[in-house]
C-alpha positions in Angstrom: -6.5 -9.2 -20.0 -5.1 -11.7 -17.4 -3.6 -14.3 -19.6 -2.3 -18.1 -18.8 1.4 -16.2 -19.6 0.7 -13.4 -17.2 -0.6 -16.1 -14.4 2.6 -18.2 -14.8 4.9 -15.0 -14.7 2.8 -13.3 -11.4 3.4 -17.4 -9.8 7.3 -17.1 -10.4 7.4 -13.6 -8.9 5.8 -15.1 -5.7 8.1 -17.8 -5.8 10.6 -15.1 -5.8 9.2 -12.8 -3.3 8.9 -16.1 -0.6 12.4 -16.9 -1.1 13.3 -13.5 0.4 11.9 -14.6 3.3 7.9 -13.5 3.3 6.1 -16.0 5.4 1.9 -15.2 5.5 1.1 -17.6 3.0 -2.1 -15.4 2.6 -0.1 -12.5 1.7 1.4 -14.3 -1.1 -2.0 -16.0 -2.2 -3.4 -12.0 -2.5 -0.3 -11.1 -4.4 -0.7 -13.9 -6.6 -4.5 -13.1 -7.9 -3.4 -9.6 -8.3 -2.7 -9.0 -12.2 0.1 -6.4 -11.6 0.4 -5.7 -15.4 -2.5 -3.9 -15.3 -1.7 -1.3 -13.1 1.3 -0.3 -15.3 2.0 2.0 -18.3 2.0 -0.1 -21.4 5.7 0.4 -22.1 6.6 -1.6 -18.8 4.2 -4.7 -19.6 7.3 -7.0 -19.9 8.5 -5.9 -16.7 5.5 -6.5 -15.0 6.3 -9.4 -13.1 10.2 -8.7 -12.1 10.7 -7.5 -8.9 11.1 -4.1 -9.4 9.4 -0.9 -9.1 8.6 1.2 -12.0 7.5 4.6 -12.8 4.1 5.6 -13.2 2.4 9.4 -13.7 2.5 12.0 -11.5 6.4 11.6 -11.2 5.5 8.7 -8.7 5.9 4.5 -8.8 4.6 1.2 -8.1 6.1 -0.2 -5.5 8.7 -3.3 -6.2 6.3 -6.3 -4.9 8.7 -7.6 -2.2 7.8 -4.1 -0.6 4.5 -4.6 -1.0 4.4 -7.9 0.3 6.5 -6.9 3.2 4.6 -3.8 4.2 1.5 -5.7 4.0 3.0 -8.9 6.1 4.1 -6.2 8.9 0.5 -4.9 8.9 -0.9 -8.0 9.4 -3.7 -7.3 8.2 -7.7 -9.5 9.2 -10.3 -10.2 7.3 -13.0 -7.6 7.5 -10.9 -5.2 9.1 -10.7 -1.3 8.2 -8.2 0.1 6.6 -6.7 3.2 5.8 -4.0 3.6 3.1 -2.5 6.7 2.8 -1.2 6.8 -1.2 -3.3 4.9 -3.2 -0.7 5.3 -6.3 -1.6 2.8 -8.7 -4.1 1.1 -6.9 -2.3 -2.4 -6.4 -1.3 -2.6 -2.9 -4.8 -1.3 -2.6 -6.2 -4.7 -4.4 -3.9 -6.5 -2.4 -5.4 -5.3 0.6 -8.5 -5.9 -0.7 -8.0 -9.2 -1.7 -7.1 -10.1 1.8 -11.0 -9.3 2.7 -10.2 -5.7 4.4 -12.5 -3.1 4.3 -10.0 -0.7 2.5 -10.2 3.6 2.5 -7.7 4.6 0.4 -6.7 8.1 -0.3 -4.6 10.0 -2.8 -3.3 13.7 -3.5 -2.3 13.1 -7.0 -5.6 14.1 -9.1 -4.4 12.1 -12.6 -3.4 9.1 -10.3 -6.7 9.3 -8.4 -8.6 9.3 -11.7 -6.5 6.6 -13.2 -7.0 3.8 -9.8 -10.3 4.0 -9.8 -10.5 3.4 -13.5 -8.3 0.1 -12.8 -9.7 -1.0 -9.9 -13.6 -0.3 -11.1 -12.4 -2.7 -14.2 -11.1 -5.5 -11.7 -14.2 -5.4 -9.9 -12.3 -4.2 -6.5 -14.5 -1.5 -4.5 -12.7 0.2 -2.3 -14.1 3.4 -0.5 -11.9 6.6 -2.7 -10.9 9.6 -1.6 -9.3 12.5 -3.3 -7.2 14.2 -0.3 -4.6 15.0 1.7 -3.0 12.1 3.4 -1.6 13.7 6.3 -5.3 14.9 6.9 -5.6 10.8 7.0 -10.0 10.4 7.3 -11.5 11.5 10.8 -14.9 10.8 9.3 -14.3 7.3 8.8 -12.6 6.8 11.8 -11.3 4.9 13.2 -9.4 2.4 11.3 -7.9 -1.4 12.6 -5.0 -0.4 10.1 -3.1 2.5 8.8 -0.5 2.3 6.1 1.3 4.6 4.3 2.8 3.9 1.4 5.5 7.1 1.0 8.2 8.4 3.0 6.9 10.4 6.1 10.0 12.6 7.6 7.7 12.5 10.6 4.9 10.1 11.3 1.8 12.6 11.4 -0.4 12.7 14.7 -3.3 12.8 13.0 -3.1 9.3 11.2 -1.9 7.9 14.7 -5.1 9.3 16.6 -7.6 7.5 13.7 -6.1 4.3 15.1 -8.6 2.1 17.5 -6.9 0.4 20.4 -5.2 -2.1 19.2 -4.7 -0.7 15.7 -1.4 -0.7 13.5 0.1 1.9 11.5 3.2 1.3 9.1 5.1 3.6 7.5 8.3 4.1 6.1 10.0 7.0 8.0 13.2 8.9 7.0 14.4 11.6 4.2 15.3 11.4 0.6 18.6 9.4 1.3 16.3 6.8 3.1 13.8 5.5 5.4 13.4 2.9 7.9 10.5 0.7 8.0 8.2 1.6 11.6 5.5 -0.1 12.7 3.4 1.7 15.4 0.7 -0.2 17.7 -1.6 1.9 19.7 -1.5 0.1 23.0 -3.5 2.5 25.1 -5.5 6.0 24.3 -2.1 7.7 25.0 0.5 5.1 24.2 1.9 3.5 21.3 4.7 1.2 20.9 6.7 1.6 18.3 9.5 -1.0 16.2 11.8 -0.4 13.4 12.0 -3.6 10.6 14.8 -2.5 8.2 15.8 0.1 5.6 13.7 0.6 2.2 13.3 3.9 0.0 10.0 5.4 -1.0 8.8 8.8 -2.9 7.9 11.3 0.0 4.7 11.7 1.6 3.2 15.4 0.4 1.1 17.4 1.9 -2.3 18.9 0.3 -3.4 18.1 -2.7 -2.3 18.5 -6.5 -4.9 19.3 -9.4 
């Protein structure tokens, strides 16, 4: 399933992935137990470990792992920390959050994606807390959350997610249209304020509301 050609692949895309300039060494060490083929279509198994997204169902992708890696740097994420990712996708930034000893909630609109993670991540042994929803809606009843992020294009950051932060807390998010996004990081400095910086340009699927059976 995880074989010694797969391990010496994943170690060369994190080779790769540090040499565009990703620093947390624990970010990289997540990435690198992560068995990325796994959370592909079958036809893309000998892409697994370029650095590249790929289509999966639902019309939607894995993200290429230098975005992964750098959304999850800019999160900074702690160990035992909650956190909330909006899109769970295929469920590998998920693992990779998990690996780095959060407390992850993730939540998805896309039934046959929703179905399909859990499958993956049941069969990796990773346990995070599912949800089959709308992202925008974020989880009040969980709330709140250390961390927030979002793994699609928001043409608007939503309130909601913003007000499940604690003090404290981070949200990222790629914000922008279909042309492109800028990467935003939000930190909720105060009840009513939150300070906000931008970290470059990246392109993601959109960020849907509802859900979709």
């Amino acid at each position: 399933m995880d074989s010694y050609r797969h391990k010496g692949l994943r170690n060369k895309l994190i080779a790769s992935i540090r040499s565009k300039g990703i620093k947390n060494e624990e970010v990289l060490e997540a990435m690198g137990k992560v068995p990325r083929h796994l959370f592909m279509d079958s036809s893309f198994i000998n892409f697994s470990y370029t650095d590249k997204a790929f289509p999966i169902s639902a019309g939607q992708t894995i993200s290429q792992p230098y975005t992964v890696a750098f959304q999850t740097e800019l999160l900074d994420v702690q160990r035992h920390q909650k956190v909330l990712e909006v899109g769970t996708g295929s469920g590998y930034q998920t693992a990779v959050l998990l690996e780095l000893g959060a407390r992850v909630y993730t939540i998805e609109r896309q039934r046959q994606l929703f179905l399909t993670a859990q499958k993956t991540l049941a069969l990796l042994n990773y346990k995070p807390v599912f949800i089959y929803g709308d992202g925008y809606e974020g989880l009040p009843a969980y709330a709140p959350f250390d961390r927030v992020l979002i793994t699609a294009a928001a043409t608007k950051i939503p309130q909601t997610l913003l007000d499940q932060l604690t003090i404290g807390g981070a949200l990222v998010v790629p914000e922008g249209d279909r042309f492109g996004q800028k990467m935003i990081k939000v930190v909720r400095e105060t009840e009513d304020h939150f300070q906000r910086s931008e970290h470059g340009y990246f392109s993601f699927v959109p960020l849907l509301r509802g859900k979709n059976n």
